[in-house]
C-alpha positions in Angstrom: 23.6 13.8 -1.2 20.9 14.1 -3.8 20.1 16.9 -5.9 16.2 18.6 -4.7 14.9 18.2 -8.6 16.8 15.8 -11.1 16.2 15.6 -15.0 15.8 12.0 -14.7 15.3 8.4 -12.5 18.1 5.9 -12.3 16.6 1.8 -13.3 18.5 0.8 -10.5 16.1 2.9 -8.6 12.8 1.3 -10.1 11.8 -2.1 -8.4 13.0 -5.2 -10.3 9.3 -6.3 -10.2 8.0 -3.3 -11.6 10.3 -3.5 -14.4 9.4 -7.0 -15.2 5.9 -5.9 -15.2 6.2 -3.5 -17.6 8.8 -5.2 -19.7 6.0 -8.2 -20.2 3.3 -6.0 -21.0 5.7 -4.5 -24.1 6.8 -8.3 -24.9 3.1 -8.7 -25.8 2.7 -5.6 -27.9 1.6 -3.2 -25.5 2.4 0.5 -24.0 4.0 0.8 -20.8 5.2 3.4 -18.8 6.3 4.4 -15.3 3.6 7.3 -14.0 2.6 9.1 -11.1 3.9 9.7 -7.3 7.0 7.4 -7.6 8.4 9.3 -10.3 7.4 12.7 -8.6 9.5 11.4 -5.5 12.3 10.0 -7.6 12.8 13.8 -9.0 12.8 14.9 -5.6 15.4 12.8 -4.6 13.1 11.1 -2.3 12.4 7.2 -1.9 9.4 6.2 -3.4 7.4 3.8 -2.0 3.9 3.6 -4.4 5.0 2.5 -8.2 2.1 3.0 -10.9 2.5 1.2 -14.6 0.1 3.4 -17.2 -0.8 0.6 -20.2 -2.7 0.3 -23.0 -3.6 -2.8 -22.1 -7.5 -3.6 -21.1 -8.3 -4.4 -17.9 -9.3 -8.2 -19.3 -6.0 -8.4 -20.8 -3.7 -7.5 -18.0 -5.6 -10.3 -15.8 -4.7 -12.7 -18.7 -1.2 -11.4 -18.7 -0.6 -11.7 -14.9 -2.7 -14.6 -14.5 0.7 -16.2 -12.2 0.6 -13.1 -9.8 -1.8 -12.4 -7.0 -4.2 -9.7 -8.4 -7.3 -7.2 -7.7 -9.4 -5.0 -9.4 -9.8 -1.0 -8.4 -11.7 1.6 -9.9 -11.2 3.3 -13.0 -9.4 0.6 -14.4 -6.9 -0.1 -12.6 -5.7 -3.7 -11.3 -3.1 -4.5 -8.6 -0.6 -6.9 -8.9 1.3 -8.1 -5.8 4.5 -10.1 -6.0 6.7 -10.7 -2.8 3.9 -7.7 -0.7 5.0 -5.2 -2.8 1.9 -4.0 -5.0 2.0 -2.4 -8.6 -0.9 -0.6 -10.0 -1.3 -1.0 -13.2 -3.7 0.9 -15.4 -5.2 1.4 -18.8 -5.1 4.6 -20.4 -7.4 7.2 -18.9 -10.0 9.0 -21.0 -8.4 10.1 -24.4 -8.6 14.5 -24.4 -8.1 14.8 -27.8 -4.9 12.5 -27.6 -5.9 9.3 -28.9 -4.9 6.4 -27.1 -1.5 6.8 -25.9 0.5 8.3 -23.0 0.4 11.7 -23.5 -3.8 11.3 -23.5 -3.2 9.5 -20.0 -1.1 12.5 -19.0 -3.7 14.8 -19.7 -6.4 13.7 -17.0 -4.0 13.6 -14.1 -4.1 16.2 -11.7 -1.2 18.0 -11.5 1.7 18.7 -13.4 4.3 17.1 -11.7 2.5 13.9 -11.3 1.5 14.2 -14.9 5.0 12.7 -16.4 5.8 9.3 -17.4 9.5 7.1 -17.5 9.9 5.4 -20.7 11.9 2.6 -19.4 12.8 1.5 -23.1 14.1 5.1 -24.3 15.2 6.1 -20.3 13.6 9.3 -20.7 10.8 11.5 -18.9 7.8 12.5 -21.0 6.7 15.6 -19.3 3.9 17.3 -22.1 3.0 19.5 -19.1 5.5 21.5 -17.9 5.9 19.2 -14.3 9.7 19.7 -13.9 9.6 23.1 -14.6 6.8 23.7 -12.0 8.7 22.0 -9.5 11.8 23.7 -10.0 9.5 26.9 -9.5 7.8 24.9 -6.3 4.5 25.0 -7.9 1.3 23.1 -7.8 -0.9 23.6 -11.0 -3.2 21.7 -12.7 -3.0 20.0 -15.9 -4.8 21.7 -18.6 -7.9 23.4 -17.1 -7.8 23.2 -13.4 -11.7 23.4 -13.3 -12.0 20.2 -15.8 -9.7 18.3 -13.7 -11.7 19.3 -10.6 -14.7 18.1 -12.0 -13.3 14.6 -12.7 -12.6 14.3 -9.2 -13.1 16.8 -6.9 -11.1 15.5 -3.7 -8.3 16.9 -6.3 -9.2 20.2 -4.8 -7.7 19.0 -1.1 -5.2 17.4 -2.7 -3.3 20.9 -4.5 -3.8 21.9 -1.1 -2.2 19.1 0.8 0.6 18.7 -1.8 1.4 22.2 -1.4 1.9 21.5 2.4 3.6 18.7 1.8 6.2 20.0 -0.3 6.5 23.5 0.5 4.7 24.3 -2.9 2.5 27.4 -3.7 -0.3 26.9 -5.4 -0.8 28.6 -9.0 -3.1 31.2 -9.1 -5.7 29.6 -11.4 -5.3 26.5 -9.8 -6.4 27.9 -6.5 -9.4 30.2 -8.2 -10.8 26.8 -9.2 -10.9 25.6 -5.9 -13.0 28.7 -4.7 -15.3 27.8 -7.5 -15.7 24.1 -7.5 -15.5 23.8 -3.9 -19.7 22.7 -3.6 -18.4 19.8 -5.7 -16.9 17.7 -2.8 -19.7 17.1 -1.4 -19.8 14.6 -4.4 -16.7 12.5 -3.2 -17.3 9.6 -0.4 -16.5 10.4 2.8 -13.9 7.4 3.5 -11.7 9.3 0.8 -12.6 12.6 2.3 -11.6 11.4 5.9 -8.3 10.4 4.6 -7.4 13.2 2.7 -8.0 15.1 5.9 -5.4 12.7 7.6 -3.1 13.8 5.3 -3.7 17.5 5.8 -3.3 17.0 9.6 0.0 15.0 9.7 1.6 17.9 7.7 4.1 19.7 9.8 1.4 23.0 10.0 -1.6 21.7 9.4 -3.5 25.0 10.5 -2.1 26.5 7.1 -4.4 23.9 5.4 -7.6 24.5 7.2 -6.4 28.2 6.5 -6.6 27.5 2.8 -9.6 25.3 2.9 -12.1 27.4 4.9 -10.6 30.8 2.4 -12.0 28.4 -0.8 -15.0 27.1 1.6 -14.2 23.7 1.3 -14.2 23.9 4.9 -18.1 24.4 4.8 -18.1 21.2 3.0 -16.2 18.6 4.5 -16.3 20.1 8.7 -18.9 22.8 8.6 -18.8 22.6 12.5 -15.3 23.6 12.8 -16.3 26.9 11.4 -19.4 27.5 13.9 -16.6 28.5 16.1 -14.8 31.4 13.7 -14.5 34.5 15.5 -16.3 33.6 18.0 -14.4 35.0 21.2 -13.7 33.3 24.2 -13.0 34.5 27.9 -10.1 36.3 29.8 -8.6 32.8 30.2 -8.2 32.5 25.9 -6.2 35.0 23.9 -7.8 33.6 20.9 -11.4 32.7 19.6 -12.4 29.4 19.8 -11.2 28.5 15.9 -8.2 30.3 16.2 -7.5 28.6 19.5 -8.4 25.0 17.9 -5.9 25.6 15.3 -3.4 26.5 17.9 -3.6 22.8 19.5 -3.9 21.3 16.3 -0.4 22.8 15.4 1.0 21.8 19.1 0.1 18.5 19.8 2.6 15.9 18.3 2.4 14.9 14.8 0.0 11.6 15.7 -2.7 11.1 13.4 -5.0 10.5 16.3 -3.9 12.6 18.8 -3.9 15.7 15.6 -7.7 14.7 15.4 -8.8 14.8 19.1 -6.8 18.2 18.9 -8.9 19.1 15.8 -12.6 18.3 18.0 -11.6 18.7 21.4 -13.3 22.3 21.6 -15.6 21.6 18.6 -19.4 22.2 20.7 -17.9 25.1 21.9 -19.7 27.2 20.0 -22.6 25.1 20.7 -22.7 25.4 25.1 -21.5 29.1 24.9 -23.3 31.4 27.3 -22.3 35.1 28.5 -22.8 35.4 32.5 -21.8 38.3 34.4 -20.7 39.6 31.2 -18.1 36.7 30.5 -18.1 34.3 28.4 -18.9 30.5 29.7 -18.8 27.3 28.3 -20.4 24.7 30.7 -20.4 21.2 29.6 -18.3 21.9 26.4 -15.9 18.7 27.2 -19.1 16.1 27.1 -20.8 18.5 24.5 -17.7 18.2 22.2 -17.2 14.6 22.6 -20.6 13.9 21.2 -20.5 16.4 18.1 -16.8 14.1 17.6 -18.6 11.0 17.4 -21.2 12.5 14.8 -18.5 13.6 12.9 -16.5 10.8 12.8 -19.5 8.0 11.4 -19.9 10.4 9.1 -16.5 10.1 7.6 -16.6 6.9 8.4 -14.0 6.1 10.8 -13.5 3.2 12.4 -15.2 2.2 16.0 -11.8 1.5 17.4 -11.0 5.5 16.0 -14.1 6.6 17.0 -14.0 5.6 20.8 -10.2 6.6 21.4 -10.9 10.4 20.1 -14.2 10.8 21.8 -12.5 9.3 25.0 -9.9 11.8 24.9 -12.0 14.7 24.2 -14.4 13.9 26.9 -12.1 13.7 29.5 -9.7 16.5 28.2 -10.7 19.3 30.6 -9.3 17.5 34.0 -7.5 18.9 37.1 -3.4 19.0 37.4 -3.0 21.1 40.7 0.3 19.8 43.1 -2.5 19.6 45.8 -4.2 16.4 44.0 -3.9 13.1 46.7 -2.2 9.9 46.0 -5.8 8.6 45.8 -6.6 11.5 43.4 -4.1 10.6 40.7 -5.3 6.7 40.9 -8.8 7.8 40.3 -7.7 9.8 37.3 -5.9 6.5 35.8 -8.7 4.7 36.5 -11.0 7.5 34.5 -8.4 7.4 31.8 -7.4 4.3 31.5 -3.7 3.1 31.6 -3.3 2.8 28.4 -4.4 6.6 27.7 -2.5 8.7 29.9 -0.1 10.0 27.6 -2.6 10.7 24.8 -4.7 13.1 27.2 -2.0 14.6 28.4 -0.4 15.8 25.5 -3.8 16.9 24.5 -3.8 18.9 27.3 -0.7 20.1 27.3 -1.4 21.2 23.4 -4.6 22.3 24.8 -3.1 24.8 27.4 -0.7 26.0 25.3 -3.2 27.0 22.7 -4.2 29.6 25.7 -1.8 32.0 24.5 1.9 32.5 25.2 2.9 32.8 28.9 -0.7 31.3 30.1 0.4 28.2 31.6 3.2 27.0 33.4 4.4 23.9 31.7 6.7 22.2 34.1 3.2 21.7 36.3 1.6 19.3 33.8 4.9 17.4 33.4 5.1 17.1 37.3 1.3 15.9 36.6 2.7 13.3 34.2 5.5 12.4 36.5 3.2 11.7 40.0 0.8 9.9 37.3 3.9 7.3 36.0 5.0 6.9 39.6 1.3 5.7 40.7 1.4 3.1 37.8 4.8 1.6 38.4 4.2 0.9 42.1 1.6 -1.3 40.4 -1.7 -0.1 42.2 -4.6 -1.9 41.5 -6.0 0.5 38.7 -8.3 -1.0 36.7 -10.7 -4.1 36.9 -8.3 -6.7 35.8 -5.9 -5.8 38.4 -7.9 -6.9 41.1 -7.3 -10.0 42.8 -10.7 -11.0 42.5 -12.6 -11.7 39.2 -16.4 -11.9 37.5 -16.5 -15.5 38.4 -15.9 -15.0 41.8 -18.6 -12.0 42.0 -20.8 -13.8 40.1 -20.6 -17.1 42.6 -20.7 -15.4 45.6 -23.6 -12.9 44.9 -25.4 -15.0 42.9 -25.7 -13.4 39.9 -25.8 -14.3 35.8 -23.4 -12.7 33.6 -24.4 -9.3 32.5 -23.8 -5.9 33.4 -24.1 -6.2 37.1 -21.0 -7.9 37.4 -19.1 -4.9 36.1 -21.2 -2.6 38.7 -19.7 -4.6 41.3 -16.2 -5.2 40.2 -16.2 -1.1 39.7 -17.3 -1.2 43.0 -14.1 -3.1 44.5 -11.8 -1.4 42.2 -13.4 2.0 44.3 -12.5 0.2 48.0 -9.1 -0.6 46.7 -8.0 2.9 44.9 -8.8 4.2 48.2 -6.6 1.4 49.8 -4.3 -0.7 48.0 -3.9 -2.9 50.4 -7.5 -4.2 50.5 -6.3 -6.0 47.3 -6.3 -9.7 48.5 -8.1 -12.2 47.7 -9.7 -13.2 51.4 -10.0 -9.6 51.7 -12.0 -8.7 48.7 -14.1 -12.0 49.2 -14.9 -10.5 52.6 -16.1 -7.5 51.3 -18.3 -9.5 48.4 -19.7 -11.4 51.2 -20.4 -8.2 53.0 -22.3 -7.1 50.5 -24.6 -10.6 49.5 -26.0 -9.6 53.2 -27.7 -6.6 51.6 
């Protein structure tokens, strides 16, 4: 068993291609060192999976170097080199800090101090200018330097202290955190793809509600999901122990740890706010499902998530709010798969589950949402025809029998069929379903 901090990295540890790497660099006169996450992960006595070479070698010059390997350029300076799929970033020397052109100047403009250390792989020792081991034998995130300077270099540093303090179970040093509070206007700066991924990270930590916590306290909350907060102590009805933030951050901290099923958890209430109306002195919230999946969309192109992304949350969240109760028919259930969709049924109801939970303790019975599940997978396996491309019909045969072109019509009518057999399962034949297309050619 490994130590939780070590003084040092064994070279047995380090990838044979990133030694060669750097060894070829320093065969031609150059600087090389071992920096950032791998290291930090190596003193944790964790595996490290992302391996970063610091150089004073120009971008030009590394390209020339590595002409034999696979190769691309990122910002700042930094070029990738692939050998056998595993990629090695390599990078020149950031901005100097008073330092000159060596390591200890690329030190300085890191973000924090325990990813601000560098392996000489020559000497086999950790340059650590900064204080990084101590702070994580004292489980703390600080800043290199002046937190505010690093957090104006790039200010998606600020949900970083706050995700790496998650992540490792790390508080975060006083000044560091002030800085946040004050600098937190400046990520509206950073692009919203690395914004949206940051936030991934915050939600696939074990309690990601302690993050939101700590980013709407420094409001960068207001910054990156504004909406979340229209819905901070507001208070909901007899039905919710919580308000509606409170309650989000409930499911969040329920559902499983699935990047996509953490966001749908995140937005499933988030128009809430928006749809809610007092009547008869109680609070209501008509339409909130629909309202919510819409708000999701908005807020998803604008972090610039994928389509794919984009129509699996909004799915969920607009079809979240559905009915479990033992006295749902047969027919009932197959109409909710067909709804749902297969291939979504135990996506929505985990959310739901997370969802109902989030109600309060004692609220819900949750052995009636599993016996939901349960009727649901039995209606599935006795293979009912439960979407269109179970029928035994197809568009071809809709489209020569009515008449029609390709287009939407098609679908109207193949919906139609999958209707007649959900109701009856055994209207799926062929001559059967023909019949009924013929049927309806008469009208």
């Amino acid at each position: 068993m490994q130590d939780k901090h070590r003084l040092t990295i064994q070279a047995q540890e380090i990838p044979p291609v990133v030694l060669d790497i750097s060894r070829r660099l320093m065969g031609k006169g150059y600087q090389a060192f071992i920096v950032g996450g791998a290291l930090r992960d190596s003193l944790l006595g964790q595996q490290a999976q992302d391996w970063d070479v610091a150089t004073d070698a120009r971008p030009e010059d590394i390209h020339e170097l590595f002409s034999d390997m696979t190769r691309f350029d990122l910002k700042h300076g930094t070029v990738t080199l692939v050998f056998r799929k595993r990629h090695c970033e390599v990078t020149t020397y950031r901005g100097t800090g008073g330092y000159g052109a060596s390591i200890e100047g690329d030190l300085s403009h890191r973000d924090f101090t325990f990813n601000a250390m560098a392996y000489d792989i020559t000497n086999k020792r950790i340059i650590d200018p900064f204080g990084g081991k101590e702070d994580m034998t004292r489980n703390v995130v600080r800043a290199v330097l002046n937190p505010i300077e690093r957090y104006k270099e790039d200010p998606l540093r600020m949900m970083r202290a706050i995700r790496f303090s998650l992540q490792l179970g790390y508080s975060i040093e006083p000044d560091t955190l002030m800085a946040i509070h004050f600098m937190a206007r400046a990520i509206d700066r950073v692009a919203q793809e690395r914004v949206r991924d940051e936030l991934l990270r915050i939600l696939t930590v074990r309690k990601p509600s302690v993050g939101f916590s700590l980013m709407r306290k420094t409001g960068l909350l207001k910054g990156i999901l504004p909406e979340l907060l229209e819905g901070y102590r507001k208070r909901q009805n007899n039905y919710h122990k919580y308000t509606i933030y409170r309650h989000t951050m409930e499911t969040v901290d329920s559902i499983e740890n699935d990047p996509l099923l953490r966001l749908s958890a995140l937005f499933h209430d988030v128009a809430k706010p928006r749809v809610r109306k007092k009547a008869n002195g109680r609070w209501r919230f008509f339409g909130h499902a629909e309202a919510s999946a819409v708000l999701t969309k908005e807020i998803m192109l604008r972090l610039r998530f994928s389509n794919e992304w984009i129509d699996r949350v909004t799915h969920l969240v607009a079809h979240h709010m559905f009915d479990y109760k033992k006295e749902l028919s047969d027919k009932a259930v197959r109409r909710f798969i067909k709804r749902i969709g297969k291939d979504n049924i135990d996506d929505i109801i985990s959310l739901r589950k997370a969802d109902d939970l989030a109600h309060g303790p004692g609220r819900i019975d949750e052995n009636q949402i599993e016996e939901f599940r349960s009727r649901v997978n039995a209606q599935i396996k006795k293979s009912y025809p439960l979407s269109i491309s179970d029928l035994a019909v197809d568009g071809n045969d809709v489209m020569i029998v009515l008449g029609l072109e390709p287009g939407p019509k098609v679908g109207k009518v193949l919906n139609r069929l999958l209707e007649v057999v959900i109701e009856k399962p055994e209207h799926n034949q062929r001559d059967k379903l023909m019949e009924i297309l013929k049927d309806m050619r008469e009208y």
